[in-house]
C-alpha positions as CSV (number, residue, x, y, z in Angstrom):
1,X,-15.3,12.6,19.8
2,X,-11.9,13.3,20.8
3,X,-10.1,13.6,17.1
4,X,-13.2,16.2,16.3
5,X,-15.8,17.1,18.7
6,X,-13.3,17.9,21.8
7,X,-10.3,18.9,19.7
8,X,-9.0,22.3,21.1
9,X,-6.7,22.3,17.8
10,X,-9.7,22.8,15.0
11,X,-11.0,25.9,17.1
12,X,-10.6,29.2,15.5
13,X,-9.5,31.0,19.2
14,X,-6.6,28.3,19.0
15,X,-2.9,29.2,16.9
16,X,-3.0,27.3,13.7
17,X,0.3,26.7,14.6
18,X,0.1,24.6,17.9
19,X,-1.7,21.8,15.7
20,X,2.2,21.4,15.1
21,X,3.4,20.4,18.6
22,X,-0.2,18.4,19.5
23,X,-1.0,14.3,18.8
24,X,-4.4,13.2,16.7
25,X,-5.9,14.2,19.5
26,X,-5.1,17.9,20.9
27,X,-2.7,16.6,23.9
28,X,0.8,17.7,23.6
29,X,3.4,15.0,22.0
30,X,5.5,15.0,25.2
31,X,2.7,15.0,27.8
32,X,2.9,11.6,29.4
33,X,-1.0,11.3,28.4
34,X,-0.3,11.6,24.8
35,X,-1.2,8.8,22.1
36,X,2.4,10.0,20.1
37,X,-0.1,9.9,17.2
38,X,1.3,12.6,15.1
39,X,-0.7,13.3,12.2
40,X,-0.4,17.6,11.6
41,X,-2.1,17.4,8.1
42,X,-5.2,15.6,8.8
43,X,-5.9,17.7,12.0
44,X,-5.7,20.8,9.6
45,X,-7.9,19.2,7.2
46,X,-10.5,18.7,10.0
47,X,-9.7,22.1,11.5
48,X,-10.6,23.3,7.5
49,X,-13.6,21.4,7.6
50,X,-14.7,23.0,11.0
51,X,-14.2,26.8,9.6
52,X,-16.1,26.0,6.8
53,X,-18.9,24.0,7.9
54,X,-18.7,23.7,11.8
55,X,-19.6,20.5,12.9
56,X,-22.3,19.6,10.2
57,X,-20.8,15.7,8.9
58,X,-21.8,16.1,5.7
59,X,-18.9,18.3,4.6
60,X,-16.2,16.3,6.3
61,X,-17.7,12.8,4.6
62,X,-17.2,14.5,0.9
63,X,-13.5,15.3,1.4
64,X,-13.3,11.7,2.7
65,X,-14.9,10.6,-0.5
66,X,-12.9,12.9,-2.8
67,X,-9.9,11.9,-1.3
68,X,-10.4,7.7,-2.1
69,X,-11.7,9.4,-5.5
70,X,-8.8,10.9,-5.6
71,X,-6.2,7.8,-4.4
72,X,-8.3,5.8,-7.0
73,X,-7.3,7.9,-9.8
74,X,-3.9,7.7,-8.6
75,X,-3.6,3.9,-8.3
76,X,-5.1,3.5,-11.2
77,X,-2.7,5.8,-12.9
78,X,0.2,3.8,-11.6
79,X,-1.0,0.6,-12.2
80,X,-0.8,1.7,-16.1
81,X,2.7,1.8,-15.6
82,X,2.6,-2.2,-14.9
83,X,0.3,-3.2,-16.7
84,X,0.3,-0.9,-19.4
85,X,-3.7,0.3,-21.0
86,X,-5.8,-2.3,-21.3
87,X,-8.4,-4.0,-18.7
88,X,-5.7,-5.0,-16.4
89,X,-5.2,-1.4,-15.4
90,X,-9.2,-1.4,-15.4
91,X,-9.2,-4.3,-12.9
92,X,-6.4,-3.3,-10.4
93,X,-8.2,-0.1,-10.3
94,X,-11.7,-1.5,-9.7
95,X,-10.4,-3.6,-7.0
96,X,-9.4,-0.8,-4.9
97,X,-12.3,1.1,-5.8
98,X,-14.7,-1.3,-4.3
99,X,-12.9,-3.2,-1.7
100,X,-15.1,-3.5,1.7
101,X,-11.9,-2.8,3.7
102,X,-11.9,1.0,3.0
103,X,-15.4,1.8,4.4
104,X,-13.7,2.5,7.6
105,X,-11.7,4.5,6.6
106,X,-13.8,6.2,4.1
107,X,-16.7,6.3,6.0
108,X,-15.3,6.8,9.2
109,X,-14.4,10.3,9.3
110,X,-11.2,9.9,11.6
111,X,-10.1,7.5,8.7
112,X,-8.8,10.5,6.8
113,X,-5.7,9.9,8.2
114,X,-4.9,6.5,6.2
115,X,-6.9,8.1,3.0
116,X,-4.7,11.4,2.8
117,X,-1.6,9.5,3.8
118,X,-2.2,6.8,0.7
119,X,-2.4,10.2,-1.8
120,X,1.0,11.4,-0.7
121,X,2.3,7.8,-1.1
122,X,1.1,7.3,-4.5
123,X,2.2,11.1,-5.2
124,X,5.5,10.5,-3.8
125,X,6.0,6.8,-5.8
126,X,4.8,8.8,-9.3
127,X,7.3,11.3,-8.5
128,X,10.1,8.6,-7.8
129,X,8.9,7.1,-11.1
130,X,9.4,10.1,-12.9
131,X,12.8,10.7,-11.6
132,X,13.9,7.5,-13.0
133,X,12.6,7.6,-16.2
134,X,14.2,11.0,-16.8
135,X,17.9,9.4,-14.7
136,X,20.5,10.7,-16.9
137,X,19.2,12.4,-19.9
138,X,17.3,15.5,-18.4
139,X,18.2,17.8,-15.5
140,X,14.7,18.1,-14.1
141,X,15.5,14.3,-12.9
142,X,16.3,15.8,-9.7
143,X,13.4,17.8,-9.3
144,X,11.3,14.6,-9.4
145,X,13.7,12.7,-6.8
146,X,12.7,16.3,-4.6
147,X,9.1,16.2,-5.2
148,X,9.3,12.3,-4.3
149,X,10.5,13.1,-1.0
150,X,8.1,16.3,0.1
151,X,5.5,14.3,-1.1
152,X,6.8,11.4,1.4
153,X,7.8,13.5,4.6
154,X,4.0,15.2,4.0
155,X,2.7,11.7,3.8
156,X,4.2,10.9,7.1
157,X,2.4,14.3,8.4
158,X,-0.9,12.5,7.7
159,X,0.0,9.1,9.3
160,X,3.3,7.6,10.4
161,X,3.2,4.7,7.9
162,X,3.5,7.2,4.9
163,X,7.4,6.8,5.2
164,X,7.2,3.8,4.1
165,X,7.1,4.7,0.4
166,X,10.8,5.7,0.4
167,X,11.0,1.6,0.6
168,X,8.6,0.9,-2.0
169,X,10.2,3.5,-4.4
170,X,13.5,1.7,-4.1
171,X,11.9,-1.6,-4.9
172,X,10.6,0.0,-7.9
173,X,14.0,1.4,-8.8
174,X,16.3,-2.0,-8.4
175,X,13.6,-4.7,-9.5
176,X,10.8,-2.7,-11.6
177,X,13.0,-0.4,-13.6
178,X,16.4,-1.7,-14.0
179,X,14.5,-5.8,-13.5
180,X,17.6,-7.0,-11.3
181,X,17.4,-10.4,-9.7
182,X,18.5,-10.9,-6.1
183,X,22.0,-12.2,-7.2
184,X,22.6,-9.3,-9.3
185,X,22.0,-6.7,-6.7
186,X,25.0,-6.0,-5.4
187,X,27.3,-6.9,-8.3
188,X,25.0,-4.4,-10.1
189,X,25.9,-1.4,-7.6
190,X,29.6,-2.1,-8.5
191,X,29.5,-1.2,-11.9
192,X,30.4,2.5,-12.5
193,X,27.2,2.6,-15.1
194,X,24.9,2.1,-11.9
195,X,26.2,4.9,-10.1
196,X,23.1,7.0,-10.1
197,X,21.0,4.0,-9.2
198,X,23.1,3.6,-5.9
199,X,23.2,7.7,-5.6
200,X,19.6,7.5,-5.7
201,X,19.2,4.6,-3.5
202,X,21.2,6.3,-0.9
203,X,19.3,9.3,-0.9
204,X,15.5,7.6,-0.3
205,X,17.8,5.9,2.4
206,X,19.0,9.4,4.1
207,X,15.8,11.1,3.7
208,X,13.6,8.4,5.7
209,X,16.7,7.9,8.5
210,X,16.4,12.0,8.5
211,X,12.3,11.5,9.1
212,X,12.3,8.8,11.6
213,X,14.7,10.8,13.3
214,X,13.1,13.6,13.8
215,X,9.8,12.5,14.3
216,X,11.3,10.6,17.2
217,X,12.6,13.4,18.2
218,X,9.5,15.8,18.0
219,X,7.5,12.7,20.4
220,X,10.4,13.3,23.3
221,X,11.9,10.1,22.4
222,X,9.4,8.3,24.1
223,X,7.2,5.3,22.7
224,X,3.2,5.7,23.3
225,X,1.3,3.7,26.3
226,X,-2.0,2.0,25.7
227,X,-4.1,0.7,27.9
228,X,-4.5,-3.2,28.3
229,X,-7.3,-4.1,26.3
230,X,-6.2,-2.2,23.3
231,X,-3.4,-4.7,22.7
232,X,-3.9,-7.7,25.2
233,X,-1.1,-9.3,23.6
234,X,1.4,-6.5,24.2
235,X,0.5,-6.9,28.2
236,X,1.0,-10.5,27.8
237,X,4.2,-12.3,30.6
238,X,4.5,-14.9,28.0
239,X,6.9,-14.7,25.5
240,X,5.1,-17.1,23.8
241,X,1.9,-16.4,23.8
242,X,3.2,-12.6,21.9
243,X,5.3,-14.6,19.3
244,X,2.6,-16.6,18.4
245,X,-0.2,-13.9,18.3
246,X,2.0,-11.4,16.7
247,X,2.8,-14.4,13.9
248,X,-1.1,-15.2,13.6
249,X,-2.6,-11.4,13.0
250,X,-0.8,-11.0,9.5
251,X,-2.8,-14.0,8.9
252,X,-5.5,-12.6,9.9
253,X,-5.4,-9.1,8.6
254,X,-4.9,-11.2,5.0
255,X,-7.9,-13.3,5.7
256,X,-10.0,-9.9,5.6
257,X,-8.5,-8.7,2.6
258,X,-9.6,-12.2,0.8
259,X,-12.5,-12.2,2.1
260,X,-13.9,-9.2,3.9
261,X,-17.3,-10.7,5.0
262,X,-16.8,-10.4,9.0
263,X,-15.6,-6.6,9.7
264,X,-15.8,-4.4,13.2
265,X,-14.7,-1.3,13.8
266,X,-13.4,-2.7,17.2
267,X,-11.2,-5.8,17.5
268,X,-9.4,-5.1,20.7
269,X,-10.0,-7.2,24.4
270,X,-10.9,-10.5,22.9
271,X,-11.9,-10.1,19.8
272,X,-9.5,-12.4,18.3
273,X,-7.9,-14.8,21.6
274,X,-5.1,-15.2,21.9
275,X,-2.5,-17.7,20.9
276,X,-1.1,-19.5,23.9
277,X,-0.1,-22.7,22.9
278,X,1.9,-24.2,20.1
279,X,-0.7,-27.2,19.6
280,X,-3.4,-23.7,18.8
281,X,-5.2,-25.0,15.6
282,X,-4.6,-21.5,14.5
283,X,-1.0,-21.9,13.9
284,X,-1.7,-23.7,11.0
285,X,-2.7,-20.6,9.1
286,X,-0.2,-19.2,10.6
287,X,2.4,-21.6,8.7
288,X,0.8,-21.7,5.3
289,X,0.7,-18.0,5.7
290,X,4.7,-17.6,5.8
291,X,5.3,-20.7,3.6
292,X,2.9,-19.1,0.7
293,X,4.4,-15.6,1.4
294,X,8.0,-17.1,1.0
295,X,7.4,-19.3,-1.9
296,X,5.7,-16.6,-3.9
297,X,8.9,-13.9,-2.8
298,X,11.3,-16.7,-3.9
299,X,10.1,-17.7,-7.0
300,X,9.3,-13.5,-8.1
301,X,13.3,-12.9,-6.9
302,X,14.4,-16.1,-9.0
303,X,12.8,-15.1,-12.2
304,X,11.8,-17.5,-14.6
305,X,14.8,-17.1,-17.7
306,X,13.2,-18.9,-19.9
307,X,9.2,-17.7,-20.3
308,X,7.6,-14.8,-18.8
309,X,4.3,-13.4,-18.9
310,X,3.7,-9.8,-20.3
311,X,0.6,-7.9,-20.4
312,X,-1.9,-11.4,-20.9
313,X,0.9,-12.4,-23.6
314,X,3.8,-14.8,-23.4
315,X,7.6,-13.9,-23.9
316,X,10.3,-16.6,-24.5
317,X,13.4,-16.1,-23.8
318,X,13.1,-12.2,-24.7
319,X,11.5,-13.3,-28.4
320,X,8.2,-12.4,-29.5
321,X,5.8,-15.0,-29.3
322,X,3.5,-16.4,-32.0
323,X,1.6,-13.7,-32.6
324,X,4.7,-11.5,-33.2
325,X,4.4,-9.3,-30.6
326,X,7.3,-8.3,-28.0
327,X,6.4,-7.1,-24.0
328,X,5.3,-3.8,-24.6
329,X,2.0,-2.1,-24.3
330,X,-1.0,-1.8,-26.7
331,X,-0.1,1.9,-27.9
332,X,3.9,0.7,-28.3
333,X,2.5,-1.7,-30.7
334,X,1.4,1.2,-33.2
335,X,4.2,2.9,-32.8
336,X,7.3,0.9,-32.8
337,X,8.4,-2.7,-34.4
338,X,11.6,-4.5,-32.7
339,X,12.9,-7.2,-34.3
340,X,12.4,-10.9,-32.5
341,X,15.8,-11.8,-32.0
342,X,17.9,-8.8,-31.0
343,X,17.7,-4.8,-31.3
344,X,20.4,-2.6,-32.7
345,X,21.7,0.2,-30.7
346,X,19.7,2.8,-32.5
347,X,16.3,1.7,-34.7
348,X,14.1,3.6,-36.6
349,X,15.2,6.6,-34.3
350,X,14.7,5.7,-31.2
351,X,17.4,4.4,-28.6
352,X,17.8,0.9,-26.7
353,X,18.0,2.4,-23.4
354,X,13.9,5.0,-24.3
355,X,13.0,0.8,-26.0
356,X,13.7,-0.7,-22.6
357,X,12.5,2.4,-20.6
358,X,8.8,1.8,-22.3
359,X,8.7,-2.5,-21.7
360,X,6.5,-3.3,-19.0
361,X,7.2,-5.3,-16.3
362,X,7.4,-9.0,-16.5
363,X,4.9,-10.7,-13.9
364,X,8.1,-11.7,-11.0
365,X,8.8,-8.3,-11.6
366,X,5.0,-6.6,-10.7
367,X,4.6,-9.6,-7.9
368,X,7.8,-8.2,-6.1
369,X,6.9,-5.3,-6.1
370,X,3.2,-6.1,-5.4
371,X,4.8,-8.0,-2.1
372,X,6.3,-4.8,-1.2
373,X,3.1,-2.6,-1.5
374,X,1.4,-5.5,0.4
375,X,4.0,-5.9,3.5
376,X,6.5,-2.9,4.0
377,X,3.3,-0.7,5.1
378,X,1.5,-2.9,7.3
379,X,5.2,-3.4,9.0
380,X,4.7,-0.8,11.6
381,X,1.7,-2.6,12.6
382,X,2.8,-5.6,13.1
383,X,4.3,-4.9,16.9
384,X,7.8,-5.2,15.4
385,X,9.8,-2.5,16.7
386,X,6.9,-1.0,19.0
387,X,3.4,-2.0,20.2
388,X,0.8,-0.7,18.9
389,X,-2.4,0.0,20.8
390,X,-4.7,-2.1,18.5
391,X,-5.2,-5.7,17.5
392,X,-6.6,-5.4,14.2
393,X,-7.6,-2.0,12.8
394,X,-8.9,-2.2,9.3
395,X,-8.0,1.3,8.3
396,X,-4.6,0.5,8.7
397,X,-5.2,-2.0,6.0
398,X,-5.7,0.8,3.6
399,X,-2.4,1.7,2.4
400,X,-1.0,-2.5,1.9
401,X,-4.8,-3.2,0.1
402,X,-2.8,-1.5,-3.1
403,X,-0.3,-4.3,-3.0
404,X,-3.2,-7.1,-2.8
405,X,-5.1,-5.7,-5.7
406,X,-1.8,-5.7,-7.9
407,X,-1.4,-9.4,-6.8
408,X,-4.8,-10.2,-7.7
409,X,-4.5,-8.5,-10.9
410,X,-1.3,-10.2,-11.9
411,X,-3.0,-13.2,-10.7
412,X,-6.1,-13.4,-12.6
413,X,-3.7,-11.9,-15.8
414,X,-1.2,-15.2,-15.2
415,X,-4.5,-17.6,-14.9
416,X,-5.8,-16.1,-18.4
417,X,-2.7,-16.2,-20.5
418,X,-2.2,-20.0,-19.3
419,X,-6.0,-20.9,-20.5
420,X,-5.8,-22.5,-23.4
421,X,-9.3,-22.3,-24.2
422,X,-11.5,-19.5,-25.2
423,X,-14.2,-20.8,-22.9
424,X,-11.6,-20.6,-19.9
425,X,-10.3,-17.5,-20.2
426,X,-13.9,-16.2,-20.7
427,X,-14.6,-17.8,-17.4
428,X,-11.5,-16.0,-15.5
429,X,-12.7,-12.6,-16.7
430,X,-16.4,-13.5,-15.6
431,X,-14.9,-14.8,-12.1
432,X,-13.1,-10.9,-11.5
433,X,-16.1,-9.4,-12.8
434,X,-18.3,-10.9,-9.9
435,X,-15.8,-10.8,-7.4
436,X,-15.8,-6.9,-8.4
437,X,-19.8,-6.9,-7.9
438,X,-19.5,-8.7,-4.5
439,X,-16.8,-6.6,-3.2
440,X,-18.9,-3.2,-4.2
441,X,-22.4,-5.0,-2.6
442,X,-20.3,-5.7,0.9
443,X,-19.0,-2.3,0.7
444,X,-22.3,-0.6,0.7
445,X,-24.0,-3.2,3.0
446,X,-21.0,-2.2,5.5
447,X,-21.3,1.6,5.0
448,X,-24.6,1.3,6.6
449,X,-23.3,0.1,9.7
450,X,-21.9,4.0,10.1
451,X,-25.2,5.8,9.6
452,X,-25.1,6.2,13.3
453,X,-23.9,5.4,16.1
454,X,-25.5,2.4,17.3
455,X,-25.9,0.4,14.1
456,X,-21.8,0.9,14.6
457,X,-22.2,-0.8,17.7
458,X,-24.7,-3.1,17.0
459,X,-22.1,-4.1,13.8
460,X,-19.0,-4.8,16.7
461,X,-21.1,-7.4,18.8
462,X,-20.8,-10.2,16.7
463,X,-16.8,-9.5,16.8
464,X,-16.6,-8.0,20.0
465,X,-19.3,-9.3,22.2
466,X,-17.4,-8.4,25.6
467,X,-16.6,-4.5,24.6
C-alpha cells in the first residue's frame, strides 16, 4: 500500500525528479517520519509500471519475473566461470532458480528491490571479472573496473545492500584469480608485480567509502527508527538478551535456506522469542552455527597443498591425475595440452600467465568465495552497525542465497569426485536432482499464499499467531 498504492512519487502530476530526495516510501529522507529506505531505482521502476499500466498487478508481476529470469541468467553465467561448462554450472543455476526463498521477493511486488539490486551485483561482479582478466595486457581493463563500479553505486540505488559487491569483487580478485592464501596476502601486495592488484583493491575500497558516505549524507546523517515490534530485540534493556538473539537469527535465517519448509512474510513481535538466557536450548545452534562457519572458512583459507578438487576431477600436487587431465574446463581440454609436470614459459603459442588465466578454481578457492557471497550481504542485516526494523525478512535473503547455492554446488561436486563407486556417485546426482524437484514444488506451493491478500495472512498465522 504505501510503496505503490499511496506513493505520491509514481504519479505523473509529481517531478520525476523528487523520487531522488524521497525513501521507499514517498516521505522525504530527512523528515523525522522517514524509513531512511533509499531505494531511487526501484521507485522508478514502479513509477514506469504505473504510466504504463496504472495499477493493474499483472504488469508489475512480469517485470518481477523477468528480472529473477534475468538474475538467473546472470548467476548462471558466473557460476561458468567456477565451475567451468558442465552440470555443475547447470546445478548452481537450478538451485537459485527454484529456491522457495525468492517467492517473496518475486512474488511480492515490493520485493523488486532485492531482485533489481541482485542484477546490478551480478553485473557489477562480471564487470570486475572482466577487468581482471584483461589487468595488464589491454587498455579497456579500466573501462571494466568503471562499469564495475556504476553498476555497484546503481545497485545500491535499488537497495542499500548492493554495495556490498565492491567486497565480494575483491575476494574474487585476491583468492579466485590470483588463488592467494591468507598468509600470502600481505607479502603478495609487497611485490612490485602486484601493484595493479593493490591499485585495484584500493579503488573498490575508495568507491564504496565514497557511497556510504554519501548516502549517509543524502539520509541527514541520521539512522532510521522502527517501531517496537518490528525489532523486539533492538528495544530490548538487556545486553544480553540482544547478543544472544542477534547470534541466533544467522542461525536461523540459514535454517530457511536449508530447509525452506516454514516461511511468512511477517516474522516481527514474537515470531521467533527471544533469547534471554544463556542455558536457551537454542544457543546450541547457535554454536555449531559459528564453529561450522569457522571450520569451513579455515580449512578454504588453509588450502589443501597436496590434492585439490577441480571440476568433479582430482589434482595432485598441480599434476594431472590418472586420466591425464589438468584443472581446466571441458572446452580447454580440446584446445590445449600442458604437460603433467611443469609448463614452459611459452607453449604451442599461448603464454603461462592466458594458461593460468583459463584454470578454474580449486574447491577452497570457490568455497571462499562462496562464504563471501553467503555472509558479506546479509551483514547489514544482521544489527551490526545499525538496527534494522525486521527480525527475519526473507527477501533480504535474496542476494546471500547466491553464495549457498555455490556451496551446495561445490558440495555435492566434492561428495561425487570422492565416490568411489559408480553406484554412489549416481546416487549424489539423483539426491540434487530431487532436492531441485522439492525446492521448485515448495516454491509454487508458497506462491499461492500471495494470490491475495488473505491467503497471505492466513500463511503468517502459523509463524506469527499474535500479529
Amino acid at each position: 500500500s504505501r510503496a505503490i498504492k499511496t506513493n505520491q512519487d509514481l504519479l505523473p502530476e509529481t517531478p520525476w525528479i523528487q523520487i531522488f530526495y524521497n525513501d521507499f516510501w514517498g516521505t522525504l529522507l530527512t523528515h523525522s517520519g522517514s524509513h531512511k529506505s533509499y531505494r531511487p531505482l526501484c521507485t522508478l521502476s514502479f513509477r514506469i509500471n504505473h504510466a504504463v499500466g496504472g495499477m493493474d498487478p499483472w504488469g508489475y508481476h512480469l517485470v518481477n519475473v523477468l528480472l529473477h529470469a534475468a538474475v538467473t541468467g546472470l548467476f548462471t553465467n558466473f557460476s561458468r566461470i567456477l565451475f567451468g561448462d558442465g552440470y555443475w554450472t547447470l546445478i548452481a543455476g537450478l538451485l537459485f532458480a527454484s529456491h522457495p526463498i525468492h517467492t517473496e521477493a518475486v512474488a511480492g511486488i515490493v520485493g523488486r528491490a532485492d531482485i533489481g539490486a541482485c542484477l546490478f551485483f551480478l553485473l557489477s561482479l562480471m564487470c570486475y571479472v572482466k577487468h581482471c582478466s584483461t589487468r595488464g595486457s589491454s587498455p579497456s581493463t579500466w573501462g571494466w573496473i568503471l562499469g564495475a563500479g556504476l553498476c555497484a553505486g546503481c545497485s545500491m540505488l535499488w537497495k542499500e545492500q548492493g554495495v556490498t559487491v565492491l567486497a565480494i569483487s575483491a575476494v574474487y580478485d585476491v583468492f579466485v584469480f590470483h588463488r592467494l592464501k591468507m598468509h600470502q596476502i600481505i607479502s603478495a601486495l609487497c611485490q612490485r608485480k602486484n601493484l595493479s592488484l593493490f591499485f585495484s583493491i584500493g579503488l573498490l575500497t575508495s568507491w564504496g567509502t565514497a557511497l556510504l558516505g554519501v548516502r549517509l549524507y543524502w539520509m541527514g546523517n541520521k539512522p532510521p527508527s522502527f517501531s517496537n515490534s518490528d525489532n523486539p530485540a533492538a528495544d530490548s534493556d538487556s545486553f544480553l538478551t540482544r547478543t544472544l538473539t542477534f547470534f541466533y537469527l544467522p542461525t536461523k535465517n540459514l535454517w530457511l535456506l536449508l530447509c525452506p519448509d516454514t516461511l511468512s512474510f511477517d516474522w516481527s513481535m514474537d515470531a521467533v522469542p527471544l533469547l534471554k538466557t544463556v542455558s536457551d536450548w537454542r544457543n546450541l545452534h547457535t554454536v555449531a552455527f559459528y564453529a561450522g562457519l569457522l571450520l569451513l572458512a579455515y580449512f578454504s583459507l588453509k588450502g589443501s597443498s597436496n590434492e585439490r578438487e577441480c571440476n568433479g576431477r582430482t589434482v595432485m600436487n598441480g599434476k594431472q591425475n590418472a586420466n591425464g587431465h589438468s584443472c581446466h574446463s571441458e572446452m580447454e581440454y580440446k584446445t590445449l595440452e600442458v604437460k603433467s609436470n611443469f609448463v614452459s614459459k611459452e607453449e604451442n603459442g599461448i603464454k603461462k600467465h592466458e594458461i593460468k588465466k583459463l584454470q578454474l578454481p580449486s574447491t577452497e578457492n570457490i568455497v571462499i568465495l562462496s562464504l563471501s557471497l553467503l555472509i558479506v550481504p546479509f551483514v547489514p542485516a544482521t544489527n551490526l552497525f545499525f538496527y534494522v526494523g525486521f527480525v527475519i525478512a526473507e527477501r533480504v535473503l535474496y542476494v546471500p542465497s547466491m553464495g549457498f547455492c555455490l556451496l551446495v554446488t561445490v558440495g555435492v561436486r566434492a561428495l561425487y569426485v570422492k565416490a568411489q563407486k559408480r553406484f554412489l556417485k549416481n546416487l549424489v546426482f539423483c539426491s540434487t536432482a530431487a532436492l531441485i524437484i522439492f525446492y521448485g514444488l515448495k516454491t509454487v506451493v508458497r506462491n499461492g499464499d500471495w494470490q491475495n491478500e488473505e491467503m497471505l495472512y492466513r500463511s503468517g498465522i502459523k509463524v506469527n499467531p499474535a500479529k
